[in-house]
C-alpha positions as CSV (number, residue, x, y, z in Angstrom):
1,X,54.2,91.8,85.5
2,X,55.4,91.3,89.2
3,X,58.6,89.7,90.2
4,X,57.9,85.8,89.9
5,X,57.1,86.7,86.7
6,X,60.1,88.5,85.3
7,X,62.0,86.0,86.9
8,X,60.3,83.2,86.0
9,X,63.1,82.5,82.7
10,X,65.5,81.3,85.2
11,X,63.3,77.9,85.4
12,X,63.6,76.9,81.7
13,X,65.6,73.9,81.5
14,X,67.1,75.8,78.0
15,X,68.6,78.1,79.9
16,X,69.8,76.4,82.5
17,X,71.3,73.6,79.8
18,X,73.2,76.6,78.4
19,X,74.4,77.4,81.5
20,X,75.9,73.8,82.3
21,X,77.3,73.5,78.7
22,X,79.4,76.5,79.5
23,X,80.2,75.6,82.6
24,X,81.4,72.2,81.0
25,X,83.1,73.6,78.7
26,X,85.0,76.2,81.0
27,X,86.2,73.2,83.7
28,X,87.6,71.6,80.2
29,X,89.3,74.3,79.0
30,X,91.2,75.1,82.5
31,X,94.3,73.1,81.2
32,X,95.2,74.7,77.9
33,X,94.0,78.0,79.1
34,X,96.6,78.2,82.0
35,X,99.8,76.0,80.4
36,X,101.7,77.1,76.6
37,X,99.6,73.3,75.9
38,X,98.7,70.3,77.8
39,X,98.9,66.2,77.2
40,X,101.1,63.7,77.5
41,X,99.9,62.5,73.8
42,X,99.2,65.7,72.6
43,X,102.5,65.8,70.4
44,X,101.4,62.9,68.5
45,X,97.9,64.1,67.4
46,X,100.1,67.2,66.8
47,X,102.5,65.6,64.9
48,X,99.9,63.7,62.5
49,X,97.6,66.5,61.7
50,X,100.9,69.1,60.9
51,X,101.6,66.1,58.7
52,X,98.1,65.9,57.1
53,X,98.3,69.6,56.6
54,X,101.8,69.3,54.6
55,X,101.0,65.8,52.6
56,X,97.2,66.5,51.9
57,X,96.6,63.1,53.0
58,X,94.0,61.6,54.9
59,X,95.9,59.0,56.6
60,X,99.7,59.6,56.9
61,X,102.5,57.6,57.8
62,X,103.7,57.3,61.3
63,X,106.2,56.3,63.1
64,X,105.9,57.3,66.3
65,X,105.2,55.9,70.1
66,X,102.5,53.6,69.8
67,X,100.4,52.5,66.8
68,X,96.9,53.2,65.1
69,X,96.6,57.2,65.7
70,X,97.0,57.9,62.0
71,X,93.9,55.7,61.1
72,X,91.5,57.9,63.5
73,X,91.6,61.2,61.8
74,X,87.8,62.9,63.0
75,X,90.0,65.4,65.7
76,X,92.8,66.0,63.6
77,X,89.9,67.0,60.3
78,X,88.4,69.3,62.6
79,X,91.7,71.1,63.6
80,X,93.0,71.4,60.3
81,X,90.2,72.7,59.4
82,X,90.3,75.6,61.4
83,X,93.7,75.8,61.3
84,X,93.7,76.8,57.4
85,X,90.5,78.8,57.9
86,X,91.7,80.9,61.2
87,X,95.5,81.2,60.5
88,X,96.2,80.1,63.9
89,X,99.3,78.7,65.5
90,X,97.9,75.1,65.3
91,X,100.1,73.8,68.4
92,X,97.9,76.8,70.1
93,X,94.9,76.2,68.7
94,X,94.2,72.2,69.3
95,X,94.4,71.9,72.5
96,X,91.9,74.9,72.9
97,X,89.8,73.2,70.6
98,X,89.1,69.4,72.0
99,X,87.6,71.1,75.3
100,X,84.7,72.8,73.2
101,X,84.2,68.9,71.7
102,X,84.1,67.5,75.4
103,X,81.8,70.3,76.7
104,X,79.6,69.9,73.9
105,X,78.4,66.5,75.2
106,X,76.4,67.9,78.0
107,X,73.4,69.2,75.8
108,X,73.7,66.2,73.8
109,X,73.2,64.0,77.3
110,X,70.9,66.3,78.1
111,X,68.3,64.9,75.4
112,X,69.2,61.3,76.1
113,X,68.0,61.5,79.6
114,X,64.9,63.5,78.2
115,X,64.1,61.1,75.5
116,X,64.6,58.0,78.3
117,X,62.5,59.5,81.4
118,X,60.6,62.2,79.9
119,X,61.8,64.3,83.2
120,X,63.0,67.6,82.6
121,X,64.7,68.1,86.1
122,X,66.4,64.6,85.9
123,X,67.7,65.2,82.6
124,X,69.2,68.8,83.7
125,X,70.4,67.4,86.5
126,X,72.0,64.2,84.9
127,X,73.6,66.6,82.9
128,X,74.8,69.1,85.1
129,X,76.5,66.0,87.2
130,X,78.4,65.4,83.9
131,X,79.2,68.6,83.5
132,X,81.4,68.2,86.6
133,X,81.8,64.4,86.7
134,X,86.3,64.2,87.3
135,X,86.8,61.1,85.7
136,X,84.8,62.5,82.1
137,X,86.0,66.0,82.7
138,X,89.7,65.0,82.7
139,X,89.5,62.8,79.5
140,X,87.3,65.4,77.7
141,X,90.0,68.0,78.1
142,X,92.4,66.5,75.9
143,X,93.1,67.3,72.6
144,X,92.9,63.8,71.7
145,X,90.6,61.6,69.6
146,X,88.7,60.2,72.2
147,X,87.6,63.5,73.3
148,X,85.7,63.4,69.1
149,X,84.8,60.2,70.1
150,X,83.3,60.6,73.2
151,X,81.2,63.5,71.2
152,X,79.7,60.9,68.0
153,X,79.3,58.2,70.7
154,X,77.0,60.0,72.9
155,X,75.4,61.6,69.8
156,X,75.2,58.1,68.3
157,X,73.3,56.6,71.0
158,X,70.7,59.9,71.5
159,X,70.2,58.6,67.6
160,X,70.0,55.3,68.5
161,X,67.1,56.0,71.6
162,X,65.3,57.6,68.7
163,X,65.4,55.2,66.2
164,X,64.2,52.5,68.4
165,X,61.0,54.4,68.0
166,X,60.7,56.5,64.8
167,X,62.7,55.0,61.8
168,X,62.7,58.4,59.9
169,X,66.5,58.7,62.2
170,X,68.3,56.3,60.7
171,X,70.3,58.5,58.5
172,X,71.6,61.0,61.1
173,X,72.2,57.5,62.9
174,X,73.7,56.2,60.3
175,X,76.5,59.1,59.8
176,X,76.9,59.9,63.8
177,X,77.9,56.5,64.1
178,X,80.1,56.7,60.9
179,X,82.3,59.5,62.3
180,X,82.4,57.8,65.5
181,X,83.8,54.6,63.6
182,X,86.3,57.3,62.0
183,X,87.1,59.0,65.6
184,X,88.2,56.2,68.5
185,X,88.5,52.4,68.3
186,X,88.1,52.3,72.0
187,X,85.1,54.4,72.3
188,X,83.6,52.7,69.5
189,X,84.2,49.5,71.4
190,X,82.3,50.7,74.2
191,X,79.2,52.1,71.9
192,X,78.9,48.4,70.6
193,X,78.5,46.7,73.8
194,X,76.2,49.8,75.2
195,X,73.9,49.3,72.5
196,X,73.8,45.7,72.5
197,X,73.1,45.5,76.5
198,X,70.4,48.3,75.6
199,X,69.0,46.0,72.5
200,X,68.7,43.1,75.0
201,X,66.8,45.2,77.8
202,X,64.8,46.2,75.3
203,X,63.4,43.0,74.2
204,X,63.0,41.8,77.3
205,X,60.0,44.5,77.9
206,X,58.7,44.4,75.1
207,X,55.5,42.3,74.6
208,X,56.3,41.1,71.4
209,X,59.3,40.9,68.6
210,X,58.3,43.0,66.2
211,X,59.7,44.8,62.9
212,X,61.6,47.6,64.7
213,X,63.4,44.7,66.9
214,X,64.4,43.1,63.3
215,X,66.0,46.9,62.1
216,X,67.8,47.7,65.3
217,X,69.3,44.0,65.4
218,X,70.3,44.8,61.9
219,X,71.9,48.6,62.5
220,X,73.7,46.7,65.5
221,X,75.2,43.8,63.3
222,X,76.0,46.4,60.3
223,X,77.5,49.0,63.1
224,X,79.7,46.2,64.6
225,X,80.1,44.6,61.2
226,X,81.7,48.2,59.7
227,X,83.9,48.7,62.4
228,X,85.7,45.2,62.2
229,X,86.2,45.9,58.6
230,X,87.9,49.1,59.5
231,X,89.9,48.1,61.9
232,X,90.7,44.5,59.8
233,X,91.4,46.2,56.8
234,X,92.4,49.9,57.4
235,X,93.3,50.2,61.2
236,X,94.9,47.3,61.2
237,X,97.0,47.5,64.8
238,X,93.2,47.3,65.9
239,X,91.9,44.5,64.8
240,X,95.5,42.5,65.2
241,X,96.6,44.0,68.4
242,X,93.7,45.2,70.6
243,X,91.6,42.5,70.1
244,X,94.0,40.1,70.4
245,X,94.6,41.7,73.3
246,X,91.7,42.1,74.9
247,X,90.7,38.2,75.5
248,X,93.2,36.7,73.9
249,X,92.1,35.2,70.8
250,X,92.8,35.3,66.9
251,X,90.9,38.7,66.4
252,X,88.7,36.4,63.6
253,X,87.5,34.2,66.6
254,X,86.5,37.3,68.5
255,X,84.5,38.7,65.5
256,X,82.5,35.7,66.1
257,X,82.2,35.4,69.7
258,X,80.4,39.1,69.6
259,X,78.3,37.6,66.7
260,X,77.3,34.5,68.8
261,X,76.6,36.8,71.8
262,X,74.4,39.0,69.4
263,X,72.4,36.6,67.7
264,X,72.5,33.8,70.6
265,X,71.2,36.4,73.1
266,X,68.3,37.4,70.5
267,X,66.9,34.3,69.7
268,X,67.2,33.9,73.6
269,X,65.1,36.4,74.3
270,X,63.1,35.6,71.4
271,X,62.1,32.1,72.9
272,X,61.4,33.3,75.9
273,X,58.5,36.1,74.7
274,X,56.9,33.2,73.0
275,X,56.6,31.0,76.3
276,X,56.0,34.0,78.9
277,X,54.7,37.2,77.8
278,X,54.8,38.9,81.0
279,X,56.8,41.7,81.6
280,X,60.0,41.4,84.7
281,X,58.7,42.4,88.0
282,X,59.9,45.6,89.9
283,X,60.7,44.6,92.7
284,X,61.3,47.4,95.1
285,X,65.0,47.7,97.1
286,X,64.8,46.4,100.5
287,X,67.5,48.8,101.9
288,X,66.3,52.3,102.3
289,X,67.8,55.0,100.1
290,X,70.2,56.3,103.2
291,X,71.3,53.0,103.7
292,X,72.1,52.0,100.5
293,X,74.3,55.5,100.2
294,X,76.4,54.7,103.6
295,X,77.4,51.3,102.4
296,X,78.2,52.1,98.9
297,X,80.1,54.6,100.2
298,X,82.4,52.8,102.6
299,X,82.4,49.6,100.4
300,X,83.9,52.2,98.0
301,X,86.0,54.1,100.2
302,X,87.3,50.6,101.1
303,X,88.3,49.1,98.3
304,X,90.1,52.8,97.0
305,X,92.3,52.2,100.6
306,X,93.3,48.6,99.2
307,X,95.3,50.5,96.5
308,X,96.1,53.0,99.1
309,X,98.1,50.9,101.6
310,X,98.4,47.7,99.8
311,X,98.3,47.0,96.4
312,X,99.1,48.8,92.9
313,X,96.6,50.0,90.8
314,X,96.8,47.7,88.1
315,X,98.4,48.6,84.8
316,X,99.5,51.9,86.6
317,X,102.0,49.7,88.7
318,X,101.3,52.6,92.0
319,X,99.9,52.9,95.0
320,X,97.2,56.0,95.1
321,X,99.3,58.5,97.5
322,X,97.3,60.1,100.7
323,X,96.5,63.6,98.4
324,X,95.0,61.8,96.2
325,X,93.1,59.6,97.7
326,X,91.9,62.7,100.1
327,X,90.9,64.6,96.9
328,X,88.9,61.2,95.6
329,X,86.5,61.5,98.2
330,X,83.9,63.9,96.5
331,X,84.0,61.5,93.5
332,X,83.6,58.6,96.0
333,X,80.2,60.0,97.2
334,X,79.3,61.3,94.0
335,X,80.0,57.3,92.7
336,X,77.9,56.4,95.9
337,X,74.5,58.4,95.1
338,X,75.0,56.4,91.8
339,X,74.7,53.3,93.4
340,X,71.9,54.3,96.1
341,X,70.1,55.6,93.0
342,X,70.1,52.5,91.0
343,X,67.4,51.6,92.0
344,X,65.2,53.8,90.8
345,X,66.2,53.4,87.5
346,X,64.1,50.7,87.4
347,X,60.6,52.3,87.3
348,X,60.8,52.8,83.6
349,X,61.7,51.2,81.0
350,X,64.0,54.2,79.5
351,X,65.6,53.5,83.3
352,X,66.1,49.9,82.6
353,X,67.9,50.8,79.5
354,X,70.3,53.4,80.9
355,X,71.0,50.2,83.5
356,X,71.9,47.8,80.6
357,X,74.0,50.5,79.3
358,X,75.5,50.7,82.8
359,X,76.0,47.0,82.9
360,X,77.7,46.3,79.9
361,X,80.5,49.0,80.7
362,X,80.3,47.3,84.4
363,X,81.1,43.9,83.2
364,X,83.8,45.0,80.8
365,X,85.2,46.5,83.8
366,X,85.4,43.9,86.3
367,X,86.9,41.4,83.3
368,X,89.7,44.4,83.0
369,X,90.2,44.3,86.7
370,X,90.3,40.0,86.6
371,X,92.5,39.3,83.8
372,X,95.7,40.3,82.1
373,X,93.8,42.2,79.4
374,X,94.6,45.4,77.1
375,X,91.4,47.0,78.7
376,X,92.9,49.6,81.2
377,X,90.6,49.3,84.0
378,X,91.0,53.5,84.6
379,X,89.7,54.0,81.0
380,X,86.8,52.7,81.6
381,X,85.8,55.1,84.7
382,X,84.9,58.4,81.8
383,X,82.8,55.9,79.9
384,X,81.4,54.3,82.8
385,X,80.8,57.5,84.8
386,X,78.0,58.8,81.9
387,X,74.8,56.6,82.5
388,X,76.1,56.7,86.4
389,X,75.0,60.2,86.0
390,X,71.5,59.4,85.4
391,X,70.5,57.5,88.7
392,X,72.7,59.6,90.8
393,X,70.7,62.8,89.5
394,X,67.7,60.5,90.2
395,X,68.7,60.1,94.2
396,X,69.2,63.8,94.1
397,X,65.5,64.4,92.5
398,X,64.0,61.7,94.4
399,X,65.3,63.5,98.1
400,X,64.3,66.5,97.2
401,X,60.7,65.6,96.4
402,X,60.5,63.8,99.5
403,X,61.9,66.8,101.5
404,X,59.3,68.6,99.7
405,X,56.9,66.5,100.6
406,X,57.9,65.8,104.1
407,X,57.1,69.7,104.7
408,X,53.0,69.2,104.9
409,X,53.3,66.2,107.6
410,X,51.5,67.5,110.6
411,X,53.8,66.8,113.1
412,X,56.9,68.9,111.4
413,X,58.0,72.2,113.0
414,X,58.6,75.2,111.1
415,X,62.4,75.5,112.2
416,X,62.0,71.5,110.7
417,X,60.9,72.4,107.4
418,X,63.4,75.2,107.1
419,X,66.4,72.9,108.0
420,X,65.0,70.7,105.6
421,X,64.9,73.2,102.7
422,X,68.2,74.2,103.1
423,X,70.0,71.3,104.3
424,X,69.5,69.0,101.0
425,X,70.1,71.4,98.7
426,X,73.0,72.6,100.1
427,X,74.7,69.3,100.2
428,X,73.8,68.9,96.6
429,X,75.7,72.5,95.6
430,X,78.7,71.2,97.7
431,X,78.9,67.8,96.0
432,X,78.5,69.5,92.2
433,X,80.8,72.3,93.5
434,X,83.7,69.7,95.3
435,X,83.8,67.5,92.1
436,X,84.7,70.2,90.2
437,X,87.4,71.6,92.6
438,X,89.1,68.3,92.4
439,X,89.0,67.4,88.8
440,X,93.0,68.4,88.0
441,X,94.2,67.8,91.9
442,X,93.2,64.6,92.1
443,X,95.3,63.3,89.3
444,X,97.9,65.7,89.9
445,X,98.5,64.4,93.2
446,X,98.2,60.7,91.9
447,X,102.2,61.5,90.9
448,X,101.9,59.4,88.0
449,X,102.0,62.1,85.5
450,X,101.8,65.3,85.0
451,X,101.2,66.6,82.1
452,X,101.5,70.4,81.6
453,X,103.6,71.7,79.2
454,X,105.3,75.3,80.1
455,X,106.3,78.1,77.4
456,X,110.0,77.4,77.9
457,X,109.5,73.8,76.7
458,X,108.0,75.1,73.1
459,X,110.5,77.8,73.6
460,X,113.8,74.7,73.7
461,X,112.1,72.2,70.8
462,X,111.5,75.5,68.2
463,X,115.2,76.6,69.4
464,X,116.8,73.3,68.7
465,X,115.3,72.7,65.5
466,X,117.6,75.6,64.1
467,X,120.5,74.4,65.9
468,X,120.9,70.7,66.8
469,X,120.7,67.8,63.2
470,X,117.0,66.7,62.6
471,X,119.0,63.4,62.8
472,X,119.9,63.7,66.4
473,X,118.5,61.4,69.0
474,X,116.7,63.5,72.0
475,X,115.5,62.1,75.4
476,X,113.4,63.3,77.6
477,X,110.2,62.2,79.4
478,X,106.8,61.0,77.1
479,X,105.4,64.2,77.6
480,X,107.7,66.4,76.1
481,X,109.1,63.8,73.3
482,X,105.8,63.3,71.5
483,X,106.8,67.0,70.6
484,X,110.3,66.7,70.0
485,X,109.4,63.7,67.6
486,X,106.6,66.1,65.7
487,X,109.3,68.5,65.3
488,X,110.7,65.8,63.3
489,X,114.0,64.5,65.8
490,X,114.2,61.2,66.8
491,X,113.5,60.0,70.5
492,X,113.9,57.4,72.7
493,X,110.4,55.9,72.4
494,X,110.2,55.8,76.3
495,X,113.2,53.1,76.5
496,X,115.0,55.6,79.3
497,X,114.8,55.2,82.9
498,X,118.4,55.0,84.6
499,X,118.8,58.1,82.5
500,X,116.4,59.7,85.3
501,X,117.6,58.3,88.4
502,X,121.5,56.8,87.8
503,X,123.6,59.7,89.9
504,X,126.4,60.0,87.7
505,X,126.8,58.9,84.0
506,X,128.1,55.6,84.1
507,X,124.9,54.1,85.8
508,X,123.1,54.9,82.7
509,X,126.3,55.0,79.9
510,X,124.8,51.8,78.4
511,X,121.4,53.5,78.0
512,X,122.8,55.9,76.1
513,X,124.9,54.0,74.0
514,X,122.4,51.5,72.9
515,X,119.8,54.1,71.8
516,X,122.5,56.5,70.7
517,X,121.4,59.7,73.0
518,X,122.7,62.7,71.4
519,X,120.6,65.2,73.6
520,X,118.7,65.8,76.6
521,X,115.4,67.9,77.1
522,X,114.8,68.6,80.9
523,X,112.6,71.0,82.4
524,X,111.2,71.5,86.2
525,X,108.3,69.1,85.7
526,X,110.5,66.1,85.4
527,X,113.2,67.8,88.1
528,X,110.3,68.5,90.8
529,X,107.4,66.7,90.0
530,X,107.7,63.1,87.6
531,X,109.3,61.6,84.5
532,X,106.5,59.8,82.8
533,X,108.0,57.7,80.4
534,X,105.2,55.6,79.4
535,X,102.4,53.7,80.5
536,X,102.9,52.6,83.9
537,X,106.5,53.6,83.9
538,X,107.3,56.9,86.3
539,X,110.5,57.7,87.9
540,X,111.8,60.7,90.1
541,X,114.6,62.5,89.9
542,X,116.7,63.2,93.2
543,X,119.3,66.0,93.8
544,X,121.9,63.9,92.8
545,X,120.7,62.6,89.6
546,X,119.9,66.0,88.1
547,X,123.2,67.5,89.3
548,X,125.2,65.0,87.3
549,X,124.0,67.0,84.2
550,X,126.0,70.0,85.4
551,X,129.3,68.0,85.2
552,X,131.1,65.9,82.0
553,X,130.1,64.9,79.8
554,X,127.1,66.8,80.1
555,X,127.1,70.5,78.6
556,X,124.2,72.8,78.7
557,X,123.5,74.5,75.5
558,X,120.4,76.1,76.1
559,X,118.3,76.9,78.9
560,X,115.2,79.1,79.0
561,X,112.3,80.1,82.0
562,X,109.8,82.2,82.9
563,X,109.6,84.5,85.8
564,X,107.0,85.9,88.2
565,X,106.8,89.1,89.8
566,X,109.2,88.9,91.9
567,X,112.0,87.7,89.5
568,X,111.5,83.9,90.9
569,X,111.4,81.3,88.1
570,X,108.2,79.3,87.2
571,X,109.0,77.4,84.8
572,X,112.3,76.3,83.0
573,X,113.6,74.1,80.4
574,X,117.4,72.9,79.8
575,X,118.5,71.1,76.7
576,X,121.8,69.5,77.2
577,X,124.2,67.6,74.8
578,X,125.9,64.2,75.9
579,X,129.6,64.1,74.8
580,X,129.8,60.6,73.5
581,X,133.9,60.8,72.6
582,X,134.1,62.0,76.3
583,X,132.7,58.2,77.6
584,X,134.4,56.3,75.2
585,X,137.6,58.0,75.7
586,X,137.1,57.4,79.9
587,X,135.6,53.7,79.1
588,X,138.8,52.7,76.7
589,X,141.0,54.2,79.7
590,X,139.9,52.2,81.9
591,X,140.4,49.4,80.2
592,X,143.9,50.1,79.6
């Protein structure tokens, strides 16, 4: 056996999938492996599944920040699961275990691809993109439900691609898309209008409306069906909140709206095959492949500089800061070959249906960007960024193959060919290896949030609960009171903000009186960095507001941090109590 031959393992795709699924899961993992835990949410899903531990109850009550966690219990299953079965410290053990979920979407990608363009290389490549695509990456590291539910929805649709052919997978269909039902109302949303735009590109090249058109029209009415039931009648903050929200109707009239867009579209497309059975024309691009990358890349770059130098994001109420927009760059041109490869997506017809899929996430995209909506435009960029994958692998591919190719025209020079060889695949390694160096920067940077949580927090919520009333109101930022409400205190349900920035206590007396602040849970994060109160709503700290802690009627009653080496802190945390008699006394004085 000579050496191409022993080494000739290193070109099955199996291998190589392996490979990127660890990888995956390693860039997902970075967070809770290198903070005590990690998540701005990550105290409620904490919070609920310590509860469904203690009450044996699949759906708990709640009353914490927000509404509808409770009724999404597929994450929160899984880590109780393990919890009772492995002994361990469940505040350790989630967030180690959502990363694994996230990761674990690469080989299921991996088939999609496969099943759509029959193209082993695409598909690996599709799915090593993914594997390091920031915006999934991010969200995928969460211990969160949409990290479960980006898991069954991906799964779901690989079932889906399948059934459209073979009926015999309508069971595991059936079930996948059962647990993602039971997993995330958002992502669930998302799987409903992928699969419908798929459905319609489907029809339209087809020659005729046959039996399997009737069944999948029927899985996608039942699908949608369930899931308004569950969300009318069991997650009902859904069904009366976000969809009100999102195009502001009676949630009953947009029930019917999908249902006219469903059938309508159908019988559409049905009409049409009976007057014109001819198949759409492929028509080819008329901009070259390198043109079409250069201005999707500065169309892009453009419009990130708008929110830059002149506008907030929207919903995030911010400009994008220098850093970050510095650190976007790599996901700019990864975004770009997406575009520039778009194209070729239409050679196939498995192509055409990753564009439908594309389109319909597109679409709800630009309506979240247009109008006043409950559709964060920013949450759509990890569902979004998944069939993007596909054509930008495909511009990868498609370059190499002409490189390849270009190396037996006559008129090429050997020092041509070997520039050639190297150049391309080069560039490729840098862009797969700079997307994944700026996953965490780049939001980091954004100074919107941050949301590591440091040993001496845990260390000041497990110390108050033996010394300060369970009664007590505590504030602090979202972060860090999602886990002072699972320990069961009461918080300020992100209502603070002069508490943050007022430089002495009567600028934010009134705050404190009104939500009847007891306590305060401060650590280096909100002192250095941000305090993240809630969506949209981030404030700084300066040297003034902080100090006024260290004076009355401020008392520090505990106070904990970790050191390096060298004796220098890394992290800290300070929990002081507010002296309410102290305020009213100085307030009734000055009355006087």
């Amino acid at each position: 056996m000579n050496l191409r031959e022993k080494l000739s393992f290193l070109h099955l795709p199996p291998l190589w999938l392996v490979v990127v699924t660890l990888l995956a899961i390693a860039l997902r993992s970075i967070p809770a492996w290198t903070n005590a835990a990690w998540g701005n949410d990550l105290g409620i899903y904490y919070g609920i599944t310590s509860s469904m531990i203690k009450t044996q109850h699949l759906f708990v009550e709640y009353n914490g920040w927000g509404s509808s966690y409770q009724f999404f219990p597929v994450l929160y299953l899984i880590a109780a699961f393990l919890h009772i079965v492995t002994g361990l410290d469940l505040l350790w053990l989630l967030p180690k275990i959502a990363p694994i979920i996230g990761g674990l979407t690469i080989p299921i990608f991996y088939l999609i691809v496969l099943e759509l363009l029959r193209d082993k290389k695409v598909a690996l490549a599709s799915s090593a993109l993914l594997a390091i695509a920031p915006f999934h990456v991010y969200q995928t590291s969460h211990a969160a439900p949409l990290t479960a539910g980006h898991f069954f929805m991906l799964l779901s649709i690989y079932f889906f691609i399948r059934h459209l052919k073979n009926r015999r997978f309508v069971l595991p269909l059936i079930l996948s898309t059962t647990l993602l039902i039971f997993s995330h109302h958002l992502t669930t949303y998302f799987y409903i209008i992928s699969i419908t735009a798929m459905f319609f590109v489907d029809i339209l090249y087809r020659e005729k409306i046959d039996r399997k058109v009737i069944l999948t029209l029927t899985y996608i009415f039942l699908t949608s069906t369930l899931a308004f039931a569950y969300w009318a009648l069991i997650a009902k903050p859904v069904f009366y909140n976000f969809m009100r929200g999102g195009i502001h109707l009676p949630p009953q009239y947009t029930v019917l709206l999908y249902y006219l867009i469903l059938f309508g579209g159908f019988f559409a497309l049905w009409i049409r095959k009976k007057h014109s059975k001819s198949i759409l024309e492929n028509k080819r691009s008329v901009l070259s492949f390198k043109l079409r990358l250069s201005i999707a890349f500065f169309i892009l770059l453009g419009v990130e500089s708008i929110f830059v130098f002149l506008l907030n994001v929207p919903k995030i109420n911010a400009k994008i800061p220098i850093n970050a927009f510095l650190y976007s760059i790599p996901i700019i041109l990864l975004l770009s070959l997406s575009v520039a490869g778009f194209p070729f997506l239409k050679r196939t017809k498995g192509g055409r249906l990753i564009a439908g899929w594309s389109f319909a996430i597109l679409t709800s995209l630009l309506y979240a960007m247009l109008f006043d909506t409950v559709l964060y435009p920013d949450r759509h960029l990890e569902y979004l960024i998944v069939p993007l994958c596909v054509p930008a692998a495909l511009a990868i591919i498609e370059s190499l193959r002409e490189i390849e190719a270009s190396f037996h025209l006559p008129h090429r020079t050997e020092r041509h060919r070997r520039v050639a060889k190297i150049a391309f695949p080069a560039l490729a390694v840098v862009l797969i290896l700079s997307n994944a160096a700026v996953i965490y920067p780049a939001v980091e940077t954004s100074n919107i949030a941050d949301e590591r949580i440091s040993e001496p927090c845990i260390n000041a919520i497990r110390w108050m609960e033996g010394n300060i009333s369970i009664g007590s109101v505590v504030a602090s930022d979202h972060r860090l009171s999602m886990l002072i409400w699972a320990a069961g205190f009461n918080i300020t349900m992100g209502k603070t903000n002069l508490t943050w920035t007022a430089e002495n206590w009567s600028g934010c007396y009134e705050e404190f009186k009104e939500l009847n602040v007891s306590y305060i849970l401060i650590d280096d994060i909100m002192r250095n960095e941000v305090v993240n109160v809630g969506v949209g709503e981030s404030y700084y700290m300066s040297n003034e507001s902080y100090e006024k802690f260290s004076k009355e009627p401020f008392e520090l009653i505990y106070r904990n941090a970790t050191l390096n080496n060298m004796g220098e802190e890394i992290h800290w945390a300070e929990v002081y109590a507010v002296n309410m008699s102290y305020i009213d006394q100085h307030i009734s004085n000055q009355e006087k």
